[in-house]
N, C-alpha and C positions, 0 to 999 in steps of 0.2 A: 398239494398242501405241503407247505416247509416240515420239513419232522427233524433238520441238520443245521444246528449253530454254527461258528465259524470263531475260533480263536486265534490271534496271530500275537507280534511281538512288537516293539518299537523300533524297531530296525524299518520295518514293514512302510513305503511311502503309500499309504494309499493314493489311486489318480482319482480325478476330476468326474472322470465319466462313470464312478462309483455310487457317486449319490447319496442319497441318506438310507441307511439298511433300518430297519424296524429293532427298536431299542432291544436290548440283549442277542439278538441273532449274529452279530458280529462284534467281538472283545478282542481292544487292543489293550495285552500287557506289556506296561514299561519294561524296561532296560534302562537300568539305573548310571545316572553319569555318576562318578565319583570324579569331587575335585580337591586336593590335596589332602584327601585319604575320608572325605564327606563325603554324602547324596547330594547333590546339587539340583535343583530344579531349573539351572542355565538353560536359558534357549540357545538357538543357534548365532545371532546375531553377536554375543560376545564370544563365544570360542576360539574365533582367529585370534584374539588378543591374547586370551590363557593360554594357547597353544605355542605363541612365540615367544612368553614370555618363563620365566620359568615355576610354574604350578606343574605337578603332578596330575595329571587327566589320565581315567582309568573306566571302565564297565565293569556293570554287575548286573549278572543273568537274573532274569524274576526269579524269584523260589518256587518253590513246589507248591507250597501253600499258597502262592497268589492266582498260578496256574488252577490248582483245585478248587478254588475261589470261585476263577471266572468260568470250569465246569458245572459246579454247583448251581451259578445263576443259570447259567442256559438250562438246565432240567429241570428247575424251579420253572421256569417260561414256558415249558413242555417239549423242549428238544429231547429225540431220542436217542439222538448221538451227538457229538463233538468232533467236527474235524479240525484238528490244532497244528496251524502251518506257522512255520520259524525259518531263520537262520541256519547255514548251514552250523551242524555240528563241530566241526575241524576249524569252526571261529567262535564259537559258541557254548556257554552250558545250556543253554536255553530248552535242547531239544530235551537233554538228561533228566532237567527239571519239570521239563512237560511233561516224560512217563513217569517217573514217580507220580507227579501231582495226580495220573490218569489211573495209580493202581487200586484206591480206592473208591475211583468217581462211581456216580451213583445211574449213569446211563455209559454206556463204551466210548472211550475217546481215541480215534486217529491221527499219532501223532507223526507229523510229517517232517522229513528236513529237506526242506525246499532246494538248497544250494546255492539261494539266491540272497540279497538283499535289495534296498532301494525301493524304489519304483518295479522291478522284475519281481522283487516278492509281493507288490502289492498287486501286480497285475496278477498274479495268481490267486491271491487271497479272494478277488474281482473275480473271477472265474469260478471259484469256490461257492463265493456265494452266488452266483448267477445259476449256478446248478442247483442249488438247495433251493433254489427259488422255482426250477422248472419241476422239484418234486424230484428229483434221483435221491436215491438212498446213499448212505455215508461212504460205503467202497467207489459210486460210480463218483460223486464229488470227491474226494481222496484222488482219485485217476484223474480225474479234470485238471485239478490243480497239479498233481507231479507234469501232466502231459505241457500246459504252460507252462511252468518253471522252466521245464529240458528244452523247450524250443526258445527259450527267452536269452538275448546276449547284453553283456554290459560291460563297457571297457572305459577306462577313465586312465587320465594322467598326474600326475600331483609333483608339485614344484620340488618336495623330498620324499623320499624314501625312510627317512626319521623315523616319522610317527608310525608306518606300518612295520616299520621291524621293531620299535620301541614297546611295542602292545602283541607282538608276536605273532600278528598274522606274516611276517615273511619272515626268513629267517635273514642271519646277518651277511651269510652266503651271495643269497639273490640280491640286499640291498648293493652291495658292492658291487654283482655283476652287473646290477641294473644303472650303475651310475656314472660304469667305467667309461674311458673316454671321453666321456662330458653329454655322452645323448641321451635323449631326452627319453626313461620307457614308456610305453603303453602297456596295459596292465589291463587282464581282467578275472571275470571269477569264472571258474569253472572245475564242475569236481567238487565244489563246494571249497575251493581255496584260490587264493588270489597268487597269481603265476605271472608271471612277464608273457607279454603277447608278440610283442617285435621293440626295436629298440631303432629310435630314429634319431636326427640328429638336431632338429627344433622345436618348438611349441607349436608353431604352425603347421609343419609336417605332422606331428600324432595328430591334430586338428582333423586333417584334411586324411589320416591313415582311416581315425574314427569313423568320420562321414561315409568313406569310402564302405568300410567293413558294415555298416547299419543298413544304408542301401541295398547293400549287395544280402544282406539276410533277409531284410523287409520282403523284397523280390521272391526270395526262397518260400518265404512263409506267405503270399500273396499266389506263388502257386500250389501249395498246400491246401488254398480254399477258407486262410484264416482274414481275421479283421487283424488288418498289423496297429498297432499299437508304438507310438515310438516317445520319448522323452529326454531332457536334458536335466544333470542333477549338477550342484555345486556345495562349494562351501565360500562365503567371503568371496565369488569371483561373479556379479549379477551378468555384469556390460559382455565380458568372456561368452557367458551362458546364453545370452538374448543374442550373439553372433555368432556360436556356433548353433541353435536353434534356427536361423536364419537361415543356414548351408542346408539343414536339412528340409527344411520346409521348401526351398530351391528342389530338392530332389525329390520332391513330391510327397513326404512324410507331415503329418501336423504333429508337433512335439508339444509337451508341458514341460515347461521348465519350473523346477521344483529345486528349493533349496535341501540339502540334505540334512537328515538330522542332525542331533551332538552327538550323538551313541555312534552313528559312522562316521561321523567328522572327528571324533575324536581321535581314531584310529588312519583316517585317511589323511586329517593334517588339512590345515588354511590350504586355498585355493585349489584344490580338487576340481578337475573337471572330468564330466561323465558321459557316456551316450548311451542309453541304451533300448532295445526294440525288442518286443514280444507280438505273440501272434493272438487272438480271443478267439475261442468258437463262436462262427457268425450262427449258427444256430441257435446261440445261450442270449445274445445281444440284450434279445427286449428282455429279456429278465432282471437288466441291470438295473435298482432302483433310480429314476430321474432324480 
C-alpha cells in the first residue's frame, strides 16, 4: 500500500517510462522564469531568442508556501509522509524553501538535494516513486532516490559560458578558464555544482568525449545489476540532439531526447547539448506506473 507522496521541482525532466502516477502522489513545483524582472510563463520554444537578444532571464525558487501547499495536498490524499526531491542546493533556494515549507507540515517531509537536475533528477524522482509504490516507508524511498541520483552522470557542452556565469552557477574564473584557447569545454554536475569536465578542442570532439564517457558508465552501472537508463537533453539544438542520440543508440543505449526546460535553459544559454545515463533498481521496474 502507498503511504509516501513524492514532491519534486521544475527543474525535474520527468522520462517517458514514468507514466501516469495516481493524481496527488507525485507534485511538481515550478521554478518561476523571471523575464525582464516579471514571471513569465515562456515555454521553451522562444528562450533562444530572449536569450540572444537582450532581455534580462532570471529564476525564482518556489516559496515555502507553495512547497507547504503541495505537502498539504498529499496528507489531505492520505500520505504519511513526503519525500521532497530538488535541485542541488549550491544552485538553488529551492531545497531551503522546501525545509521551511516542511516545519509546519502536518505529516514529516524528507527533504532531499539531489545534486542533480534534467532528466537525472527525474530519473530519481522515477525511482522514488517506484519505491512508494512497492510499499517502503519514506527513509527506504529517500535512500532509493539519493542512491540513483549518486550513480546518475550528465555532461553537456554549450556554445558560451555567458549564461552560466551570468546566473552564477560558475564563476567568472572558470568561464575564462573554460574558454581559453578557443576549446570547446565539456561540463558537468557533480557535487551538486557544474565544474569543467575536460576541455577539447571541437564540437565534435566533446560530441564523441560525451558518448564515449555515457558508455563507459552505462557498462559500470549494467554491472552493478541496474536497468541503465540513458537520454539526450537540448535547448534550440533538435537536429544536434537526434545525432548525438543516434551515437548512443549505436552503442547500444535507447535514449529520449528531451528538450530542456526554460528554468535550465535559462542558465545554460541556446543550444546546449547534453548526455546523460542513470542506473533504475530492476527490482522497483514493474512498479513504474505504464
Amino acid at each position: 500500500m502507498r503511504t509516501v507522496a513524492l514532491v519534486t521541482d521544475g527543474t525535474a525532466t520527468l522520462p517517458a517510462l514514468l507514466g501516469g502516477v495516481p493524481e496527488g502522489w507525485l507534485t511538481t513545483v515550478p521554478v518561476t522564469l523571471v523575464v525582464d524582472g516579471s514571471p513569465s510563463e515562456l515555454d521553451a520554444d522562444r528562450l533562444p531568442e530572449l536569450l540572444q537578444g537582450k532581455h534580462s532571464v532570471s529564476t525564482a525558487a518556489p516559496s515555502p508556501r507553495a512547497l507547504r501547499t503541495a505537502y498539504a495536498a498529499a496528507a489531505a490524499l492520505g500520505a504519511e509522509a513526503v519525500v521532497s526531491v530538488h535541485l542541488p542546493e549550491s544552485l538553488s533556494s529551492t531545497v531551503l524553501a522546501a525545509r521551511q515549507g516542511a516545519e509546519d507540515a502536518s505529516v514529516p517531509v524528507h527533504v532531499l538535494d539531489a545534486g542533480t537536475v534534467g532528466l537525472p533528477l527525474g530519473w530519481s524522482v522515477a525511482a522514488g516513486v517506484a519505491a512508494a509504490a512497492a510499499g517502503l516507508d519514506a527513509e527506504a524511498v529517500a535512500r532509493t532516490v539519493l542512491r540513483v541520483a549518486g550513480e546518475t552522470r550528465l555532461a553537456f557542452v554549450v556554445p558560451s559560458l555567458e549564461h552560466l556565469r551570468r546566473g552564477g552557477r560558475i564563476t567568472t574564473g572558470q568561464a575564462v578558464a573554460g574558454t581559453a584557447l578557443a576549446v570547446r569545454p565539456v561540463l558537468h554536475v557533480t557535487g551538486g555544482r557544474v565544474e569543467l569536465l575536460e576541455r577539447v578542442r571541437t564540437t565534435a570532439r566533446a560530441r564523441e568525449r560525451m558518448v564515449h564517457r555515457a558508455l563507459g558508465h552505462a557498462a559500470l552501472l549494467r554491472g552493478r545489476g541496474r536497468e541503465v537508463v540513458a537520454g539526450v537533453q537540448h535547448l534550440g539544438a533538435q537536429s544536434a540532439a537526434e545525432e548525438l542520440a543516434a551515437e548512443l543508440r549505436a552503442g547500444g543505449l535507447r535514449p529520449e531526447v528531451r528538450e530542456i526546460g526554460p528554468v535550465v535553459g535559462a542558465h545554460a544559454g541556446p543550444g546546449v547539448l547534453g548526455v546523460a545515463v542513470g542506473g533504475l533498481p530492476r527490482e522497483l521496474l514493474d512498479q513504474l506506473p505504464g
